[in-house]
Phi, psi and omega in degrees: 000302156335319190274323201276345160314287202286324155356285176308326178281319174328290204308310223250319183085358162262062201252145174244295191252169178205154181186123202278112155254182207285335184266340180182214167238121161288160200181125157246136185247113188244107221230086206042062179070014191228125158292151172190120169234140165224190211211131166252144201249117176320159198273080176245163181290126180290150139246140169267084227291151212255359166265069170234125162279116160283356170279338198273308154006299176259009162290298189285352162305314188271343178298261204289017170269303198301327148305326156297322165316298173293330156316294155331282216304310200282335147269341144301335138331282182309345151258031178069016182223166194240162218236121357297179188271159165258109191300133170281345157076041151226006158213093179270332189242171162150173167306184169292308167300310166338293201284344166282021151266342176279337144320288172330314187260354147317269145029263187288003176268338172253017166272299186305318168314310184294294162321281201281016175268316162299321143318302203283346168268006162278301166310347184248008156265359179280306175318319173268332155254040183247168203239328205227131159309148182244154206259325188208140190327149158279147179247158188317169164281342185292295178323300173291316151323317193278343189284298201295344184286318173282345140328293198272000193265298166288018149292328189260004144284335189282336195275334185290338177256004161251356137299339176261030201258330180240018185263163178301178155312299180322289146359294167285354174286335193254337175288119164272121184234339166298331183297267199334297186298355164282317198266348171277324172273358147276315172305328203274313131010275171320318178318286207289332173279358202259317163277355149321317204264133149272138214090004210000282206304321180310299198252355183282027181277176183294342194255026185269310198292292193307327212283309195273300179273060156259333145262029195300032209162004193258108175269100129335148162194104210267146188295199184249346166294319165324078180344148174212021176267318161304315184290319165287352159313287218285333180302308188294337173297323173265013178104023180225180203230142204232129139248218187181175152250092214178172171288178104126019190289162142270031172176147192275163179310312203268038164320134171271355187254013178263135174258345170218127230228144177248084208230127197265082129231161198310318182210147179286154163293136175319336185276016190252355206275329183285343165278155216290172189248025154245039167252180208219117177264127190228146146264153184324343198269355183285323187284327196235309156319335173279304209275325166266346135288022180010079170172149206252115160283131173322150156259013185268358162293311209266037188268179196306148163076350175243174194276141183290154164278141164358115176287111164263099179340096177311343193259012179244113176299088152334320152299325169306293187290350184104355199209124179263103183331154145305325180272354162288281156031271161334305175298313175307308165276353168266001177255016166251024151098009147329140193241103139341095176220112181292343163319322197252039134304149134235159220275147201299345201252314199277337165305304201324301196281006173262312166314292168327315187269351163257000179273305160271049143265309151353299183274338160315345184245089184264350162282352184236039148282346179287277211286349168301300186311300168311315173294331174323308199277337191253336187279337178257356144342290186308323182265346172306289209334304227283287175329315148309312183286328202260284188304353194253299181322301189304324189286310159331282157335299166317318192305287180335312176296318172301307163315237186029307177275320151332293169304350186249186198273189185284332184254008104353287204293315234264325195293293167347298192291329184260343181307278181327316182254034154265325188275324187306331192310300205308318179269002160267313185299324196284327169284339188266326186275348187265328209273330154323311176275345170289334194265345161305294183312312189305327181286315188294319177307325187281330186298274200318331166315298193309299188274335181312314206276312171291356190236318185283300176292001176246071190244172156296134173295195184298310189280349185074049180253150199273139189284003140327291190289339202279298187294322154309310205266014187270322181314311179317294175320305165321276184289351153282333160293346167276324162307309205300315182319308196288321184302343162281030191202028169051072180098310202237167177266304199291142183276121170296152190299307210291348181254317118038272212301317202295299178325321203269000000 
């Protein structure tokens, strides 16, 4: 029943959000307008703590299989097909990722069977009453307008651009002729993400449309390490096409057409080397960070073998709580197309040493301080004001608030009060959370100070011998003064009694 759910949120695009946490992966679906989340459970060994009663347990375990049932039934109804699925009878038993994939194909074998059945009664009542076979179904009249519309709009792009073909430079500079063909080759898009979904009018909204095309042209293909039961959920909600390593994959490892290879280990394996070179190896958190921020994220984070950026809860308002991640931040600006570089941090040591060096250029100029100080002095009046002006408001405010609490009744006042220290809770974790990340930069500031100063001393001396080489060859010296030593001394290091004697 889990496999046939999920099927359906794949099949239907309406999976929004996901998140891997410690008890599992959370997953929301918005589903004829109702958010519904649930939890998928890591693939781990159960324990069966043994004071829990299980009988009652499974009164309410047979309650909601039976409620779920009629749900299933009544939404698979509504994209035509009918519920339960008719088993293809090769995979009855099996892990969880089996038997959904075998829904999955269940599934998509009785939307297609439905589909060409309605075809095919359409064409054989068109076939009776025409004298002449018709090669293909007649189509609706909503169908045949939007076809003719989008026809002629890009007709009537192409005529603007081969009129404007002999006209100046200027002229064509002034001609929009990409608006149409953009928008007849989004409609033809839409079209194509729109009959993909089944049920159109039902699941067939605009965020349904963004959800099915974010992945659109992207072949997955998850390794054996890889859970592959949420992902392969989230790849197909969004438009993309999923294999595995396993029976029953539609597409082999070494397939050219997979474009991103999914893999949770510290490093590939010598065996990844005979596959082709043009896909791109990602972890699994690129797959769930692209689908709740609808936007295909760089991959120089998530690539094999490197440290992940911050799993951001899709389900925390960041305005709301008052305080924004850095890496929300970051997402944000590359989704208003901003270019993102981390070179242009700069590191706390190197302002200090900029601070320092204009302070002593400051002081060698002892002839322009009179007039530095005057402008100083005049810049800072504007900040007095402000300042004044800020602490006069803030005082205004208090009063009000105090009148305010005054005038009210005791359970006002009492409410009034847990309000307020509830927002005071709130801007201390937002201070605590501010003041962790300042002291995180300082540290990475201090690390980088760190490797700069290890990379400077392992620099070359003067003859440009490497400091490898410098420690072999001091080494070297060392044990030819212990040869030489041993070799003076007949064998031995101890000094014989007759040099003893001679010595004293």
């Amino acid at each position: 029943m889990a496999a046939a759910w999920g099927a359906y949120c794949s099949t239907v695009a309406c999976i929004t959000k996901s998140f891997i946490s410690v008890k599992g992966i959370y997953m929301e679906a918005t589903i004829q307008g109702v958010a519904i989340r649930w939890i998928v459970p890591h693939s781990f060994t159960q324990f069966m703590p043994e004071d829990v009663d299980y009988r009652v347990m499974t009164t309410f375990f047979e309650f909601y299989e039976t409620l779920l049932h009629f749900v299933l039934y009544k939404l698979y109804n509504d994209i035509g097909v009918r519920y339960p699925l008719q088993s293809s009878g090769l995979e009855v038993k099996g892990s969880t990722s089996y038997i959904l994939g075998a829904n999955l194909r269940n599934l998509k074998n009785a939307l297609s069977s439905t589909t060409s059945t309605i075809t095919n009664t359409v064409s054989e009542t068109v076939d009776g009453d025409n004298e002449k076979p018709s090669e293909a179904p007649k189509k609706s009249k909503s169908e045949r307008k939007k076809e003719k519309d989008l026809i002629t709009s890009v007709g009537a792009a192409l005529s603007n651009i081969n009129e404007d073909s002999d006209d100046d430079e200027d002229e064509e500079d002034g001609v929009d002729v990409a608006g149409p063909l953009k928008a007849a080759l989004q409609s033809m898009a839409d079209d194509e993400a729109r009959s993909s979904i089944p049920g159109g009018a039902i699941s067939g909204d605009d965020d349904a449309l963004k959800r099915r095309r974010l992945f659109a042209g992207l072949t997955f293909f998850l390794s054996r390490e890889v859970p592959r039961g949420y992902l392969e959920l989230v790849c197909l909600a969004f438009g993309g096409k999923v294999g595995w390593e396993g029976p029953n994959s539609p597409l082999d490892a070494a397939d050219p057409t997979i474009t991103h290879h999914i893999v949770d280990r510290p490093k590939l394996p010598a065996s990844y080397d005979s596959l082709p070179k043009s896909r791109e190896y990602i972890q699994p958190q690129w797959v769930l960070d692209c689908s709740n921020f609808m936007f295909l994220l760089p991959i120089g984070k998530y690539s094999v073998g490197s440290s992940l950026p911050p799993h951001l809860s899709p389900w925390v308002d960041h305005d709301e709580e008052g305080y924004k991640p850095a890496y929300a931040e970051e997402i944000e600006r590359l989704k208003n197309g901003e270019s993102v570089l981390e070179d242009m941090i700069t590191d706390p040591a190197d302002e200090i040493e900029e601070v320092e060096s204009e302070n002593d250029g400051s002081k060698g100029s002892s002839e322009e301080d009179d007039s530095e100080d005057e402008n100083e002095s005049d810049e800072e009046d504007p900040k007095a004001r402000r300042e004044r002006a800020e602490k006069h408001r803030k005082k205004e405010e208090e009063e009000a608030h105090a009148l305010a609490k005054t005038m009210m009744s005791r359970k006002a006042s009492h409410l009034y009060g847990r309000m307020q220290n509830g927002i005071n809770k709130k801007k201390a974790q937002v201070e605590t959370l501010k003041t962790r990340r300042k002291e995180i930069e300082a540290q990475v500031g201090t690390l980088t100070n760190r490797r700069r100063e290890i990379e400077h001393t392992k620099k070359n001396d003067s003859t440009g011998k490497t400091p490898l080489k410098q420690k072999v060859e001091r080494l070297k010296k060392e044990r030819a003064a212990i040869e030489k030593e041993y070799s003076g001394n007949d064998g031995t290091l101890k000094r014989s009694k007759k040099k003893r004697r001679v010595e004293s």
